[in-house]
N, C-alpha and C positions, 0 to 999 in steps of 0.2 A: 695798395695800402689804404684802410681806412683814414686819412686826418680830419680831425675837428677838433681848432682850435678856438676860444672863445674870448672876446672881448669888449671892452666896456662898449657898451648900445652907443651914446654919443661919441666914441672916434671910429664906429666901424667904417666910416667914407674915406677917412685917413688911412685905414690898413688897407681901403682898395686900393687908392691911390698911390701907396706905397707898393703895393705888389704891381701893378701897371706902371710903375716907375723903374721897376728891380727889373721886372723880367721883360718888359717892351710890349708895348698894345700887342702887336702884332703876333705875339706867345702867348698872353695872357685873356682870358675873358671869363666873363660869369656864366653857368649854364643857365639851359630855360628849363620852366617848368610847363607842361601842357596843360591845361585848363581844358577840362571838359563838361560839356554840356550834364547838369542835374535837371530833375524835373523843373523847380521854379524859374531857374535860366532859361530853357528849353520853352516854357509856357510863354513866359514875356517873350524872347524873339519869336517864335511862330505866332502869337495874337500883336505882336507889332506889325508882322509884314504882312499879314492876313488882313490887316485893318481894322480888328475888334476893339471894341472899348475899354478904353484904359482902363478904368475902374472895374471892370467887368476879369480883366486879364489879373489884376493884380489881385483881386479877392481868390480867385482861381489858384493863382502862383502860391500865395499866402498858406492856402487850405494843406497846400504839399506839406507832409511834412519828414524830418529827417531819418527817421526808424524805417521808413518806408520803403528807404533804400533809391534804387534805381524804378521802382513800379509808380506806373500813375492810376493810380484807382477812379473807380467809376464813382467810389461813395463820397472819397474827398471832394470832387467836383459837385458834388448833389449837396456838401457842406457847405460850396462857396455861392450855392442858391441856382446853381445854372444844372443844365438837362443835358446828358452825355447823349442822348440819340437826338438831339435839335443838329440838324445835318451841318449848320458852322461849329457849333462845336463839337460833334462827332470828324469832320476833317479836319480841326487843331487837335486833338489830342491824338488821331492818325498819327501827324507829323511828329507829334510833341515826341511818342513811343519810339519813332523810326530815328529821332536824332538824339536821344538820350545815350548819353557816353558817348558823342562823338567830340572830336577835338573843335576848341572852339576858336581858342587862341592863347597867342606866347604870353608866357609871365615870369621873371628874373626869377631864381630859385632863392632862395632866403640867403643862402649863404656860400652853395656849390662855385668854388672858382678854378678855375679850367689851366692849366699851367702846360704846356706842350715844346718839346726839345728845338722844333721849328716852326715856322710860319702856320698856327691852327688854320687860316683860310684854305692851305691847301690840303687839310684832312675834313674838314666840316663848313658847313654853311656860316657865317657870320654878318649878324647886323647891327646895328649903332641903337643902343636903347633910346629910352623916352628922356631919359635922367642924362644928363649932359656927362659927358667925360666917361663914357663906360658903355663897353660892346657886350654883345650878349648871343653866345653860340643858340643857333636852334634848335639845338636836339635836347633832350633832359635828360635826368642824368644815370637813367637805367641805357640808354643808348651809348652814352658815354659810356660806363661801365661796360658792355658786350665788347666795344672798340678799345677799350685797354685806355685812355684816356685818364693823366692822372688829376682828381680833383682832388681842392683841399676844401673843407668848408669853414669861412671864414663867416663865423656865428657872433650876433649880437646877443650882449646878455645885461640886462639891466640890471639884476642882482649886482652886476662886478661896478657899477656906475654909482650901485647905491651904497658897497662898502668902501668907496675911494671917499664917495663925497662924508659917509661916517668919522673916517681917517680923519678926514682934513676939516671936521667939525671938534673931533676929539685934539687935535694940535690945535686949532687956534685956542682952545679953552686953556691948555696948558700955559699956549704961550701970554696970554692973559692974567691965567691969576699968578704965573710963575714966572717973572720975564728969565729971561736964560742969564744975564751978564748979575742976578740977582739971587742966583741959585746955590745954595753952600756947595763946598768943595766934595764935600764927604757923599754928596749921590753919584751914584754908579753912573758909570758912564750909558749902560741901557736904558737909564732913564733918563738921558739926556736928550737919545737920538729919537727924530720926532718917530709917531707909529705908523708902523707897515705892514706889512702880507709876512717879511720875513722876518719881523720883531716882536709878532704874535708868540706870546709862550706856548710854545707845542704841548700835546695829550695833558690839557687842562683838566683834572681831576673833579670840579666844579660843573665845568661847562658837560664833562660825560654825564652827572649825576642828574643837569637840567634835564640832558635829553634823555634820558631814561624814566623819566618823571613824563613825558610827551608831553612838555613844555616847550612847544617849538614849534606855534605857531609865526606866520613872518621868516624862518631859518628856510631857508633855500636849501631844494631838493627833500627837506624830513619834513616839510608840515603838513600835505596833504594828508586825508583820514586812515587814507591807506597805510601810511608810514606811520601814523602816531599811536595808530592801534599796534602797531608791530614795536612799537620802539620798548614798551611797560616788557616785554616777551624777549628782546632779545638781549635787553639791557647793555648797549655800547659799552666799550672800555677804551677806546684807543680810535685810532683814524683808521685801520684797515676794518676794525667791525664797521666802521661808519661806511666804508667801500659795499661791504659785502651787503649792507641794509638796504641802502641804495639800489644794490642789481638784485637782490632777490624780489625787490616789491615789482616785480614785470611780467604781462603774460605770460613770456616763455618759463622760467621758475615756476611761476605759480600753475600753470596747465601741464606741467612736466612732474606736480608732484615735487617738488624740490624744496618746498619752506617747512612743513613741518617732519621731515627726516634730518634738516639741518637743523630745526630749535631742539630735535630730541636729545638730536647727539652733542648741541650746546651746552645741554642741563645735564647731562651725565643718564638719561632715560633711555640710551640705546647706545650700543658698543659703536668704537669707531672700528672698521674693519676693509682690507682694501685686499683686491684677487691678487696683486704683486709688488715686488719692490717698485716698480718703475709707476705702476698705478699710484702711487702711495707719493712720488714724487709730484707728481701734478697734480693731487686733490688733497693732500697734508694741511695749506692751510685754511681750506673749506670742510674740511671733517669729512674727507670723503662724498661731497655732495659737489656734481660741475653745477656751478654759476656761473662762470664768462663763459665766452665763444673762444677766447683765448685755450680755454680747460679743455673744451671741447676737440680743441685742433690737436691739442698737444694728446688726449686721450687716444683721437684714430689716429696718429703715429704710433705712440708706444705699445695699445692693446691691438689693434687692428693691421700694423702692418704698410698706413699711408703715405706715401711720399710729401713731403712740407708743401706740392704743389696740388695734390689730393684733398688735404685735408683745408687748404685755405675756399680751395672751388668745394668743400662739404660746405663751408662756414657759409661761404657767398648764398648758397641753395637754401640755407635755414635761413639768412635775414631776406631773400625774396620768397619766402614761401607763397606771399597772396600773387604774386606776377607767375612766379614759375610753376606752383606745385608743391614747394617741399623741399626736403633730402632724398624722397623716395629713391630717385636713380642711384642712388648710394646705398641703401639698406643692403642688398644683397652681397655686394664687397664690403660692406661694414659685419655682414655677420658670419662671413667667411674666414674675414682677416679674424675676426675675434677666435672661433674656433680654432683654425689654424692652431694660433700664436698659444691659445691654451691648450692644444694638446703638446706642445713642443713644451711646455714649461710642467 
């Protein structure tokens, strides 16, 4: 299973320490992440151990730049004022080409944390981090993933830091200009209780109209340009449009073709229509357009034919496409089961 659950950026050392309390060191640990050599890394350690001049190395490194990808070009280095065929640095940037992408060294994964039924030491490598009180498996977390290892990612989120400390700005003000023992009888008791996550008035009729307005800059997860250009277009109503806003503004939606056959059939510009009852079950309340991987899973069960163990190793194949490839190894049972299943209907 995927988990990612998220919490305020200043107690995430307490939720480790709590999970290293619950489940035993010795069960629990953070994954690694491998850090691999890019050009400017690669530049710097090869003109360090080479001996070349700092300043000389760092204009060099500098010149890389990130579009460029993994290549180290002959012209960026003729940017950074130095000569590719001057034979010291025609054998640094030798070197530089030969170690690009290679592993450099271990780095704690943001949030990956490794939970196992028994002693992880005797499934995987284990070593004690730099950061006192916390071990850190060396493998990352697509190796984890191949070995069945279950991770949860225990994610820092400053957003959730900055609507607690909101909370707790909006109570003292209350209690300030209102003391409590001073307050008539005749207020609701919901206005008594100070404010929280679960005292927020739900599908705020206001708050929809702000964000349809793409007035929401600052508003976690809708203010980037992508989202605010989208929001005047899909016009929110309630907290599942806001779900479905969210996952459509993503490569996978947007290179699948999935956003504007969803706004048409939002506005009434194109019929909803679904190939069967049971299609019509899992994309009812997307209008017939998959947006989750969820949609996805449950579509190659009921059109295709997949086993729930099928369709979760589809899902896995589509979120590693840049490691593995793809779904490709699937197209062909994907378009089998679909014929099948429609010619039987």
């Amino acid at each position: 299973p995927d988990i990612d659950v998220d919490f305020e950026h200043e107690r995430r050392e307490e939720v480790i320490q709590y999970l290293y309390a619950k489940y035993g060191r010795h069960r629990a640990a953070i994954a690694a992440t491998v850090i691999t050599y890019h050009p400017r890394s690669a530049i710097r350690d090869v003109g360090k151990a080479l001996g070349l001049d700092g300043l000389q190395v760092d204009r060099m490194a500098r010149a890389m730049q990130w579009w460029d990808g993994r290549d180290v070009e002959d012209a960026r280095v003729r940017e950074a004022g130095l000569e590719p065929a001057n034979p010291t640095v025609a054998r640094c940037l030798n070197m530089v080409r030969e170690l690009v992408g290679f592993p450099r060294h271990l780095s704690q994964h943001v949030g990956g944390f490794v939970i196992a039924r028994r002693s992880l030491a005797e499934l995987v490598p284990v070593e004690n981090a730099a950061m006192e009180d916390r071990t850190v498996i060396q493998w990352d977390k697509d190796d984890l993933d191949d070995l069945g290892l279950l991770k949860v990612d225990v994610l820092a989120l400053g957003m959730l830091t900055a609507i607690r400390r909101a909370m707790d700005l909006v109570n003292e003000y209350r209690a300030r200009a209102v003391p409590m023992h001073a307050r008539p009888l005749a207020l609701s008791s919901a206005s008594d209780r100070p404010l929280a996550l679960d005292t927020l008035p739900p599908e705020d009729p206001a708050t929809y109209a702000m964000i349809s307005r793409a007035d929401t800059v600052g508003v976690f997860q809708i203010e980037s340009r992508a989202q605010m250009a989208m929001l005047p277009r899909m016009k929110p109503r309630n907290y599942y449009d806001l779900v479905i806003e969210v996952a459509i503004i993503r490569p996978g939606p947007i290179q699948g073709d999935m956003v504007h056959p969803y706004l048409r059939r939002r506005s009434g510009e194109e019929p909803v229509t679904y190939p069967s009852d049971e299609v019509r079950g899992v994309l009812e309340r997307t209008l017939g357009v998959p947006i989750f991987q969820e949609q996805v899973m449950q579509l190659a069960i009921v059109a295709a034919g997949f086993t729930p163990g099928e369709a979760d190793r589809l899902r896995r194949a589509m979120a590693a496409w840049k490691r593995r490839g793809g779904p490709g190894p699937f197209r062909g049972r994907l378009l089998r089961g679909i014929a099948d299943r429609g010619s039987q209907e």
